[in-house]
C-alpha positions in Angstrom: 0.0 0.0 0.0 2.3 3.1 -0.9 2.3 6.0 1.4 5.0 8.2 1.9 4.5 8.0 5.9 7.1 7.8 8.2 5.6 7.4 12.2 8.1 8.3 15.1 6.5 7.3 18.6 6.3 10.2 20.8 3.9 8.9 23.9 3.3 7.3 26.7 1.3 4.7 28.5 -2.4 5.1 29.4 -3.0 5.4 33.4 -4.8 2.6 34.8 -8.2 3.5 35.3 -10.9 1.4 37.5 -14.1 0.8 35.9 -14.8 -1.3 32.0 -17.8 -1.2 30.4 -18.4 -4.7 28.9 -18.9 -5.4 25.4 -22.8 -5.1 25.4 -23.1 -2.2 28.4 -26.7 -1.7 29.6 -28.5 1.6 28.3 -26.5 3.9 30.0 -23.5 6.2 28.8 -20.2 5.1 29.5 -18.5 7.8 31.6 -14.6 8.8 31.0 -13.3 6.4 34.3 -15.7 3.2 32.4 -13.3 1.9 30.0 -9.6 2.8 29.9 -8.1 0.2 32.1 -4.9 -1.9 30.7 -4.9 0.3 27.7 -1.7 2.3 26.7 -1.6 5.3 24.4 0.8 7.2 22.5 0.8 9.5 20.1 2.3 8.7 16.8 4.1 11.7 14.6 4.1 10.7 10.5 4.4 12.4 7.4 2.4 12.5 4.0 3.6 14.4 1.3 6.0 16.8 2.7 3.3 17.5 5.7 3.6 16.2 9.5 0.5 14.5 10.4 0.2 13.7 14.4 -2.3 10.4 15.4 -3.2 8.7 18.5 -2.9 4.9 18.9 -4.2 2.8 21.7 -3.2 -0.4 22.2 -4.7 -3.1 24.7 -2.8 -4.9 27.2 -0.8 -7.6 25.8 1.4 -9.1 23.6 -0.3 -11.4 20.9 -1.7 -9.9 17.7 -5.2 -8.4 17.7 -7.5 -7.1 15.3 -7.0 -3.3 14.6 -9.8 -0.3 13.7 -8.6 2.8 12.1 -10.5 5.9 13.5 -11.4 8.9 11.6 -12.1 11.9 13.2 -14.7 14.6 12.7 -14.6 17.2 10.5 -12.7 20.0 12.9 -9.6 18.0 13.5 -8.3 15.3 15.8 -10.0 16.1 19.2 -10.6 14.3 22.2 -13.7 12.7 21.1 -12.1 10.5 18.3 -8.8 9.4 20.8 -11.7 8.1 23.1 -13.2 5.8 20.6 -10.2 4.8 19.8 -9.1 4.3 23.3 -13.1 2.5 24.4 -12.1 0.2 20.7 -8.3 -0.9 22.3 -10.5 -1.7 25.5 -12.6 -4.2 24.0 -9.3 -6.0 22.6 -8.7 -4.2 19.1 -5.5 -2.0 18.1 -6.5 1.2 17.2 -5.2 4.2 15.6 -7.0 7.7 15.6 -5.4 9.0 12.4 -5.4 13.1 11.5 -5.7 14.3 8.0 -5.5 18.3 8.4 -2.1 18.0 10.6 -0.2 18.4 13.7 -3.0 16.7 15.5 -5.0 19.7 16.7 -8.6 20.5 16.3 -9.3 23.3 13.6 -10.1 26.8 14.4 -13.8 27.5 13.0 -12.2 29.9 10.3 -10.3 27.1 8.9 -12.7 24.2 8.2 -14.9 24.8 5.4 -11.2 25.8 3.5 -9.6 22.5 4.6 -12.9 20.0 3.9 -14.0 21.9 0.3 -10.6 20.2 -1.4 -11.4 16.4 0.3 -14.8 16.9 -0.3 -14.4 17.4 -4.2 -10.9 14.9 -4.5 -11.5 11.6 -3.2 -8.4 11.1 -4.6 -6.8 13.4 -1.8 -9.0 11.9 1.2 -8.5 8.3 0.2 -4.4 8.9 -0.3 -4.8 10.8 3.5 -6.6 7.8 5.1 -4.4 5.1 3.4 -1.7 7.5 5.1 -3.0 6.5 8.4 -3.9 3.6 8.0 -0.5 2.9 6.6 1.0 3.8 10.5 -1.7 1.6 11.9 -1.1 -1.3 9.9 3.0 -1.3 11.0 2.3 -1.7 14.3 3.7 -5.6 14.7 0.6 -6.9 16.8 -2.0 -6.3 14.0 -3.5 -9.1 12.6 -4.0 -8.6 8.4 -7.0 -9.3 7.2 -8.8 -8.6 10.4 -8.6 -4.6 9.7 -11.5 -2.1 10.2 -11.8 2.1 9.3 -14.4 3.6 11.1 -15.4 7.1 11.1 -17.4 10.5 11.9 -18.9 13.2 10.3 -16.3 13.8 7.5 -14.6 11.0 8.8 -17.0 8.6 8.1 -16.5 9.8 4.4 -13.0 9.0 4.6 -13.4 5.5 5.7 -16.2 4.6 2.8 -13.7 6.7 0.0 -10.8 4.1 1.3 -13.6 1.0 0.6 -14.2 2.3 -2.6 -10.6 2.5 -3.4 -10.5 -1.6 -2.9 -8.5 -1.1 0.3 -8.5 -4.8 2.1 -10.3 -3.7 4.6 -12.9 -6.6 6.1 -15.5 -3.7 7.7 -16.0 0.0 6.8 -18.3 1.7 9.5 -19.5 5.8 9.4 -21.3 7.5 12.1 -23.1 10.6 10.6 -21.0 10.5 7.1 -21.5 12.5 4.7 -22.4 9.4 1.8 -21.6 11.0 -1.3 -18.8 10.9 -3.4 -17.2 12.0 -6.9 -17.1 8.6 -7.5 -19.6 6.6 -7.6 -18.5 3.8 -9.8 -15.9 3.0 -7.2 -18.5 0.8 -5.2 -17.4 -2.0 -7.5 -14.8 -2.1 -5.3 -15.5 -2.8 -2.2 -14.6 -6.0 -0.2 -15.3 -4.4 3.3 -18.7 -5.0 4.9 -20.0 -1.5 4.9 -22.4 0.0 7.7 -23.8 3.6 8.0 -25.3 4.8 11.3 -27.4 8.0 10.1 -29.6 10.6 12.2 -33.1 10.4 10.3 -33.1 14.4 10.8 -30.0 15.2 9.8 -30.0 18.1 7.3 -26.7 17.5 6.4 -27.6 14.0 5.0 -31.1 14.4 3.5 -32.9 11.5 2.5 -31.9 12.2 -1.3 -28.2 11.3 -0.1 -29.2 8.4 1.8 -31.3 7.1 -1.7 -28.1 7.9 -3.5 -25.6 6.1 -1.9 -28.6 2.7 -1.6 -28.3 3.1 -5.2 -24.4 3.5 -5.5 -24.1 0.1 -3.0 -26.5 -1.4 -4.9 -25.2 -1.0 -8.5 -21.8 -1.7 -6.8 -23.1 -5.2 -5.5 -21.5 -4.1 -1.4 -22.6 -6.3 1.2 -24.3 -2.8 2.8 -26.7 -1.7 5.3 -27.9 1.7 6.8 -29.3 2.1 10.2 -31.6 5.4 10.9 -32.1 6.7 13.8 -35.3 8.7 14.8 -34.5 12.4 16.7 -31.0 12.2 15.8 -29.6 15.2 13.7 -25.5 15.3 13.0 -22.7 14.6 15.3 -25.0 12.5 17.1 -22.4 10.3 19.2 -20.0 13.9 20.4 -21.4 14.9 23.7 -19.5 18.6 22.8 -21.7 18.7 19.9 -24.8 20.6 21.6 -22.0 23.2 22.4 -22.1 25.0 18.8 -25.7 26.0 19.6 -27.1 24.9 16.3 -29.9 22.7 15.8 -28.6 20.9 12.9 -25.3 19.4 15.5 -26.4 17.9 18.5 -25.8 14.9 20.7 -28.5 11.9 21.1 -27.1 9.2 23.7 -29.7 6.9 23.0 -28.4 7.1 19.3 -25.0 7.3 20.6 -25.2 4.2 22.2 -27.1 1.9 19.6 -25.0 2.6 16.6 -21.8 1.8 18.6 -23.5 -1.2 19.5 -24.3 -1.8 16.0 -20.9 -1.6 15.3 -20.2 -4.3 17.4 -22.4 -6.4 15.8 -20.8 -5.8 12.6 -17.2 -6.9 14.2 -18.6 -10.1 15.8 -20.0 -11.1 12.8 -16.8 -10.5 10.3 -13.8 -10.6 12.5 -14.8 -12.4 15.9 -12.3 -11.4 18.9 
């Protein structure tokens, strides 16, 4: 898979904490001291094209190989919501890698985001050669197991890790939480070997239900083994407990919704790459 990355290790081990939520957790949201324990974290520096790129892996306790899940964070920028999946996915035994496609690892000012997602949204050649970067750094750490390698992602994220299915990428499960589901390439769908699931807000004016018809259609056409889950009250950024914080109606979070599609992502894991 050619990337021009080159990861240096620059962090340290997770602090044990005293509480796990098990794999199937009751109806309840998971606070910050729930999961954590036995997981170590660092921060990984790389380097695409001439540009330093800072992730986030978490890696469970142990030394055999594991399956691994590449995270993809929001649109904004690597924050603290996407090292905590990835940190909540290394609990429940998976190697995971919370990759960062705008650089040095830091959340985007407000000014800056519409001018950093315009060129991914209209070259999936750029997004897909910025999440095979990441993935790249995921897949050299020596405990992976190939073959049993998932993306996941939010928001613009989510986009990210259905452009790298589309680009054939032998990935066994693609997953998006509120993703944007179009692409300049539709044709791509062909491609795809991963197992593909999409957790959507039914009132999410960001992905109206023209987009979701649009993208059945694509993973039709493209004969994906595909499903869509909707979820009823849920607008965008439904699974980011900062999201209510912007103040706009259109970006809020929904535990309930929150909680069911990560659960549905489960499912999706048990059923193509068992722990």
């Amino acid at each position: 898979m050619p990337t021009s990355c080159t990861p240096v290790g620059i962090g340290a081990s997770r602090p044990a904490l005293h509480h796990r939520c098990s794999t199937r957790p009751p109806l309840r949201r998971c606070a910050d001291d729930d999961y954590g324990e036995d997981v170590h974290t660092s921060d990984i520096e790389y380097h695409h094209d001439g540009k330093r790129y800072v992730g986030h892996l978490a890696l469970p306790d142990g030394g055999g190989p594991a399956p691994a899940v590449l995270v993809c964070h929001e649109g904004p920028g690597l924050d603290e919501h996407a090292k905590a999946m990835a940190v909540r996915l290394a609990d429940l035994g998976f190697i995971s890698f919370a990759l960062d496609y705008h650089g040095d690892g830091r959340p985007l000012e407000l000014s800056e985001i519409r001018e950093r997602l315009g060129p991914l949204r209209d070259s999936a050649e750029l997004t897909r050669s910025l999440g095979l970067a990441g993935l790249q750094v995921l897949l050299d750490q020596p405990r992976v197991e190939t073959g049993r390698v998932a993306a996941i992602g939010f928001c613009f994220g989510g986009t990210m890790a259905l452009e790298l299915a589309r680009a054939g990428t032998d990935l066994t499960a693609v997953v998006g939480f509120h993703s944007g589901l179009g692409t300049p390439r539709p044709l791509d769908a062909s491609a795809i070997t991963a197992t593909v699931l999409v957790c959507i807000g039914a009132d999410d004016p960001m992905i109206p239900p023209e987009q979701r018809a649009e993208f059945e259609q694509e993973m039709r056409a493209g004969g994906a083994d595909w499903r869509m889950h909707l979820y009823g009250g849920a607008v965008h950024s439904f699974t980011n407990p900062n999201a209510s914080r912007l103040g706009s109606p259109a970006v809020a979070y929904h535990e309930l919704t929150a909680i069911r599609s990560w659960r549905a992502m489960l499912d999706v894991f048990d059923e193509v790459m068992p722990r």
